[in-house]
C-alpha positions in Angstrom: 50.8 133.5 90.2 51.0 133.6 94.0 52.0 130.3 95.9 51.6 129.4 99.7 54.9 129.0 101.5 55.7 126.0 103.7 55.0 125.8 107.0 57.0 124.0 109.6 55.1 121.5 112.4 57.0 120.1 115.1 57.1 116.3 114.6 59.0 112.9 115.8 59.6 110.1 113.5 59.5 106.9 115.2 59.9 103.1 115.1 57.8 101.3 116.9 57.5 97.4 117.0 58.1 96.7 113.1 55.8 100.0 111.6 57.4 103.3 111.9 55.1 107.1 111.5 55.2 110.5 112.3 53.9 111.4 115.5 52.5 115.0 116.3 51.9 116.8 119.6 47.8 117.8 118.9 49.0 121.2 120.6 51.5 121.8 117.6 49.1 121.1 115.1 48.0 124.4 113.3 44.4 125.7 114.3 42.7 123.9 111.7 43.7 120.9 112.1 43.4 120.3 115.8 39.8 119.0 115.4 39.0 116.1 113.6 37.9 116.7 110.0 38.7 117.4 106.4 41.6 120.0 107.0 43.1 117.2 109.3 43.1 114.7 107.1 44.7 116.6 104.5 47.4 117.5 106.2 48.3 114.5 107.2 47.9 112.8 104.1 50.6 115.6 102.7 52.8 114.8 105.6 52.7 111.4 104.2 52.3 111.7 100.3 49.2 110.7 100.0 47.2 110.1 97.5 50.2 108.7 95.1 49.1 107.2 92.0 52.8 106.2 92.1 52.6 103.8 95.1 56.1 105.4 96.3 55.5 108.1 98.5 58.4 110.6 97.4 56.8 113.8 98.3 56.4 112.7 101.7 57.4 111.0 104.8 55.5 107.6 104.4 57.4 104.3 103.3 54.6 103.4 100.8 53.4 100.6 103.1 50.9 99.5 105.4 53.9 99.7 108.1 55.0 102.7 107.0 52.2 105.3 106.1 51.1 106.0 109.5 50.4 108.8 111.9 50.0 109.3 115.0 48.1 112.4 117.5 49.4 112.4 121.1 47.9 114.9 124.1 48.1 114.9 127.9 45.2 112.9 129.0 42.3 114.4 130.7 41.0 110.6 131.6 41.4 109.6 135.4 44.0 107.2 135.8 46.0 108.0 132.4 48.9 109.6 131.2 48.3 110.3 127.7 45.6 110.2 124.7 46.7 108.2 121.6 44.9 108.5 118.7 46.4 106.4 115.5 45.6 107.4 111.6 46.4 104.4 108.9 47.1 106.6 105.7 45.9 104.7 102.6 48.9 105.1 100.0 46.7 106.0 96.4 43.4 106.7 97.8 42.4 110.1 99.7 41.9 109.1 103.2 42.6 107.9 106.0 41.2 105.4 108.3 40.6 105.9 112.0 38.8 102.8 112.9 41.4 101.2 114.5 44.6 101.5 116.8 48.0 100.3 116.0 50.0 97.8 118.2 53.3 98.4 116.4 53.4 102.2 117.4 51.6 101.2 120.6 55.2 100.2 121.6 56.3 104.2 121.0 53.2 105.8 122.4 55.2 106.0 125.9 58.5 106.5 125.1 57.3 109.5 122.6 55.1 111.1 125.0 58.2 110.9 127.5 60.3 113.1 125.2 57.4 115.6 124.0 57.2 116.4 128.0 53.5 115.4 128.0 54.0 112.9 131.7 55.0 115.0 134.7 58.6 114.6 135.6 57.8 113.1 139.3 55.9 110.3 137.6 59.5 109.5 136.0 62.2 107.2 137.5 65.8 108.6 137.0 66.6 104.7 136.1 64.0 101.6 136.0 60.6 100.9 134.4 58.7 104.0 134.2 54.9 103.0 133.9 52.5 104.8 131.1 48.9 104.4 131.0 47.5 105.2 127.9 44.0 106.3 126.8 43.5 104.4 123.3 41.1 107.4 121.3 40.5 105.5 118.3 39.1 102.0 119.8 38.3 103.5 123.5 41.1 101.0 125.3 43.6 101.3 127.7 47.3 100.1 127.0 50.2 100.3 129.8 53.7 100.4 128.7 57.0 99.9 131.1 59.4 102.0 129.1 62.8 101.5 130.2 65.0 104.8 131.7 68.4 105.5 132.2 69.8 108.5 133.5 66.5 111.1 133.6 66.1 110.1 130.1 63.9 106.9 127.7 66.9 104.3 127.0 66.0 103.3 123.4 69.4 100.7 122.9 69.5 97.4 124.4 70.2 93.7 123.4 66.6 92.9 122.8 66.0 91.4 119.3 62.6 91.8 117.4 62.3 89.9 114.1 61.2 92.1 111.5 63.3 94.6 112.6 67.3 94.7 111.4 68.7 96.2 115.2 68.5 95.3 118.8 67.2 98.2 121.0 65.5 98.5 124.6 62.7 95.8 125.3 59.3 97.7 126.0 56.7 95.2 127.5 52.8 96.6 126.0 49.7 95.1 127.8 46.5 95.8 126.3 44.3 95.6 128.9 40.5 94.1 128.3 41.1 94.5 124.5 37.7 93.0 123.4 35.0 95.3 122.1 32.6 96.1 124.1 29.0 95.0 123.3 28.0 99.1 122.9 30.6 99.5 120.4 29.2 96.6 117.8 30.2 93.2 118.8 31.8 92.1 122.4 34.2 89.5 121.6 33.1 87.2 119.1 30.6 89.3 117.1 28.8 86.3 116.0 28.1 84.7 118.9 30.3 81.9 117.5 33.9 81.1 118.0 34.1 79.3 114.9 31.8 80.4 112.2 30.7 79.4 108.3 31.6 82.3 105.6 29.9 82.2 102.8 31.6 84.1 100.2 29.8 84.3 96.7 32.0 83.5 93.9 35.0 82.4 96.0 33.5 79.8 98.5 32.3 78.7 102.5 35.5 78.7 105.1 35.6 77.9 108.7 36.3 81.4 110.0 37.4 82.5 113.7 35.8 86.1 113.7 37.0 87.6 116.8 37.4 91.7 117.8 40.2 91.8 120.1 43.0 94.6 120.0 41.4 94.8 116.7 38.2 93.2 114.9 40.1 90.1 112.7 39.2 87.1 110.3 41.0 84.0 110.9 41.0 81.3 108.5 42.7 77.8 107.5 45.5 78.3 105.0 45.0 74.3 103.7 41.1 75.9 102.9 42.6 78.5 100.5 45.5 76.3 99.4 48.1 77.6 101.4 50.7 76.7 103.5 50.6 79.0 106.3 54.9 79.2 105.3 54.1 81.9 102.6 56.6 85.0 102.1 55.1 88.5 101.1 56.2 87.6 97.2 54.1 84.8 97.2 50.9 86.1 98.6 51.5 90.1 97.3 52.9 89.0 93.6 49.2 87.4 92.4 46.8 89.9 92.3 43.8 87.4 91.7 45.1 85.9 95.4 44.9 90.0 96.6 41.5 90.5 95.3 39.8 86.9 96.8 41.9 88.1 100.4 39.5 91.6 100.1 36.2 89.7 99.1 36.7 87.4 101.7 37.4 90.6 104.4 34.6 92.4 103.0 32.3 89.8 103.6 33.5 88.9 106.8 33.2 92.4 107.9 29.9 92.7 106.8 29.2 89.8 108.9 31.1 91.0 112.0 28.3 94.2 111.5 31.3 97.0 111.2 30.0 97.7 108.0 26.0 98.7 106.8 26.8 97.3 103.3 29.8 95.5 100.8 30.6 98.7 99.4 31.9 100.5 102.7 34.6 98.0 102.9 36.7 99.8 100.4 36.7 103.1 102.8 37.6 101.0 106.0 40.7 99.2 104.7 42.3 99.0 108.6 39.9 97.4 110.0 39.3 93.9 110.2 42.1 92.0 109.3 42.2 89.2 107.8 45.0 86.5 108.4 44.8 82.4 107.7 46.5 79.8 110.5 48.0 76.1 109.8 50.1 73.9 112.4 53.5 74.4 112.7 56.3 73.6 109.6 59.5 74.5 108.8 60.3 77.5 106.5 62.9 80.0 105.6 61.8 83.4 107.2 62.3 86.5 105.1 65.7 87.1 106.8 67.1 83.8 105.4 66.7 82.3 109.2 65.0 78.7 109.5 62.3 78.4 111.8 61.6 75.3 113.0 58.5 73.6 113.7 60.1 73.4 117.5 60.1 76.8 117.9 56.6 77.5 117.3 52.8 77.0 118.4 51.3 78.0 114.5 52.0 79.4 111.5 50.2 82.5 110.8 50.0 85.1 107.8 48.4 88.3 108.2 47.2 90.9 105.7 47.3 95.0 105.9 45.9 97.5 104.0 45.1 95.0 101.3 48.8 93.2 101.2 50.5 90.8 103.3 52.2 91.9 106.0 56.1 91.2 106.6 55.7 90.6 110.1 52.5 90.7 112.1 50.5 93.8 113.1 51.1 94.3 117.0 46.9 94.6 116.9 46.5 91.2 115.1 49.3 89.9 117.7 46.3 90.4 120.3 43.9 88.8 118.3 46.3 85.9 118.2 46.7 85.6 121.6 43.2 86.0 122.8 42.0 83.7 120.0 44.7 80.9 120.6 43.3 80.9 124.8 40.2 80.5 124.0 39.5 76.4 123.4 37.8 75.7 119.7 39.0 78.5 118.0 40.8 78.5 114.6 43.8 79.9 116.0 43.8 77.3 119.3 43.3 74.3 117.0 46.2 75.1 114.7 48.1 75.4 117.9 47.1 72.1 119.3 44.0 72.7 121.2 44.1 73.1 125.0 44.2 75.9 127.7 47.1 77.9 126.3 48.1 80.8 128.1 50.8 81.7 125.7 51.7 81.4 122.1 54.9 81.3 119.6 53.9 81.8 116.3 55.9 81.9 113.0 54.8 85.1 110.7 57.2 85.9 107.1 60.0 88.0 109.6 60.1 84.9 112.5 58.7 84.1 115.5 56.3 86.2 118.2 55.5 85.3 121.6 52.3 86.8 122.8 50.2 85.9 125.6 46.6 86.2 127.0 44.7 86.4 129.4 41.2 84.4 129.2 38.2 83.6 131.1 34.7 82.2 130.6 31.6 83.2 133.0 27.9 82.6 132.3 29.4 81.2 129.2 31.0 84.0 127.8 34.3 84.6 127.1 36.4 87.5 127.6 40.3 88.6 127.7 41.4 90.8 130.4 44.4 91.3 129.0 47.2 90.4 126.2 50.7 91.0 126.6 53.5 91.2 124.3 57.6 92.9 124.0 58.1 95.3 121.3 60.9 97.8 121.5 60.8 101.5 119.9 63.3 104.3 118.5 63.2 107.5 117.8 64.6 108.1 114.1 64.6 111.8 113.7 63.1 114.6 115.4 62.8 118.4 114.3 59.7 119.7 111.9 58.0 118.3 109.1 57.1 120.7 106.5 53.6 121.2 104.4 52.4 123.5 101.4 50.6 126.1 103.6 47.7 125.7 101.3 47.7 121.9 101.4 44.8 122.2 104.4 
């Protein structure tokens, strides 16, 4: 019997924010795959491992996690007034697919820095040393995002003294701002898709929560952790070690997303896993963060926890981070009352790694709100670069 050989893709691996993927050039994709569609999606998945019944991800480049099985297509941008097209795959870990609904904040953060080094910006656009300013063209949720990635020497400085929790080194601080990161009412839902900014959820068999049910950087469900007898101090053993807590988490999202109208019926919910999220909110309190380091109610705004891909996340989704934000500026919310209520501009929030700031941008006319733009620091590194390899026959 005959089998394919390997072929070879040029790939980067990168960190971005606390998630890390592989990010491909759509130019170095073979033929087949340069379109969307079945033969892209399996070669990605086999980048990744994926399916694995085994939940490790051994034959592949993914980390078996939310924050870990990603991917990510980069082009030069054809869009007036942008630098690069970014379009972000979330590769379920047992299942056969992968979800495109949504963009990634984390790897947001690496977008620029990446495109810098795969030659896709023009070289005059690049300062020698400074900021240098990339505009990209968000595929997957139709958004623009500007990073200021930091340069030194003709080249992206990736080291630097700026500490993100959730990740274990210092590198280069990369400010992200999302800019008008609401939907838009054509694509399903403006910013609050109900119309409300604090709705009731009715959720058969589980019960009726206060829900904040807001599309911003991407569609999420906020809730009140005292409502489902939590804290808001929980680690990812405690939420991601009771399976009956899992399974309420995806009937709740299922039914919020049913309300939010991203989904026709209960049952698509299980092939859109990105998208919404769901996270729940409480005041601040003291806790031991996942690192052993006590945060203090003093350093914070609100406690929030935030589940991915069906688990809870260690950190916080750079995406969710925007929903945060635009959420906490807006008066009445879920997220604004946990953090005291009032025109905030700006929040510090614990999540199971530490603390975030993120800020947002809000205002109200004709009595609608909208959020022209959320701002956060990540940093980004690149981990390896060369080729991935694939079955030749795996697309």
């Amino acid at each position: 019997m005959t089998f394919a050989p390997q072929v070879k893709i040029p790939a980067i691996y990168m960190r971005g924010g606390t998630s890390k993927g592989v990010f491909f050039n759509l130019q170095d994709l073979p033929a087949p795959a340069q379109a969307p569609g079945p033969a892209r999606d399996a070669l990605l998945m086999r980048v990744i491992g994926s399916p694995d019944p085994y939940g490790k991800h051994t034959d592949g480049m993914g980390g078996a996690t939310s924050s870990t099985s990603k991917v990510v297509i980069l082009s030069r941008s054809q869009r007036p007034g942008h630098d690069v097209d970014y379009l972000f795959g979330q590769v379920s870990i047992d299942q056969p697919f992968i979800d495109w609904s949504g963009n990634c904040g984390n790897l947001s953060a690496a977008v620029g820095s990446c495109a810098i080094q795969m030659g896709l910006l023009d070289a005059a656009k690049l300062p020698a040393d400074g900021q240098a300013t990339v505009t990209i063209w968000q595929a997957n949720i139709g958004k623009t995002i500007v990073t200021e990635v930091p340069m030194s020497g003709g080249a992206v400085q990736e080291t630097g003294d700026f500490e993100l929790d959730g990740v274990t080194f210092p590198a280069a601080e990369i400010q992200v701002a999302f800019m008008d990161p609401a939907a838009d009412d054509e694509d399903g839902g403006a910013l609050f898709p109900t119309g409300q900014v604090v709705d009731e959820l009715d959720v058969p068999g589980v019960g009726t929560f206060k829900a904040t049910m807001i599309n911003a950087g991407i569609p999420t469900v906020f809730l009140e952790a005292a409502a489902l007898g939590y804290k808001g101090t929980e680690l990812q053993d405690d939420i991601n070690g009771d399976p009956k807590a899992l399974a309420m988490f995806e009937t709740v999202r299922a039914h919020a997303s049913l309300r939010m109208g991203l989904i026709a019926n209960l049952e698509e919910a299980a092939q859109r896993q990105h998208t919404p999220k769901i996270a729940f909110v409480a005041p601040p309190a003291e806790y031991t963060a996942s690192s052993g380091k006590t945060v203090t109610p003093q350093e914070i705004d609100l406690l929030v926890r935030a589940l991915s891909m069906g688990k809870l996340h260690h950190a916080m989704m750079g995406t969710a981070a925007v929903a945060i934000g635009a959420a906490a500026a807006i008066p009445g919310t879920l997220v604004n009352q946990a953090a005291g209520g009032g025109d905030l501009e700006a929040v510090r929030f614990g999540h199971p790694s530490g603390t975030l700031r993120v800020g947002a941008e809000a205002r109200q006319q004709n009595g609608q709100w909208t959020i022209t733009k959320a701002v956060m620091s990540r940093s980004a590194r690149v981990l390896m670069e060369g080729w991935v390899r694939v079955p030749g026959d795996a697309f």
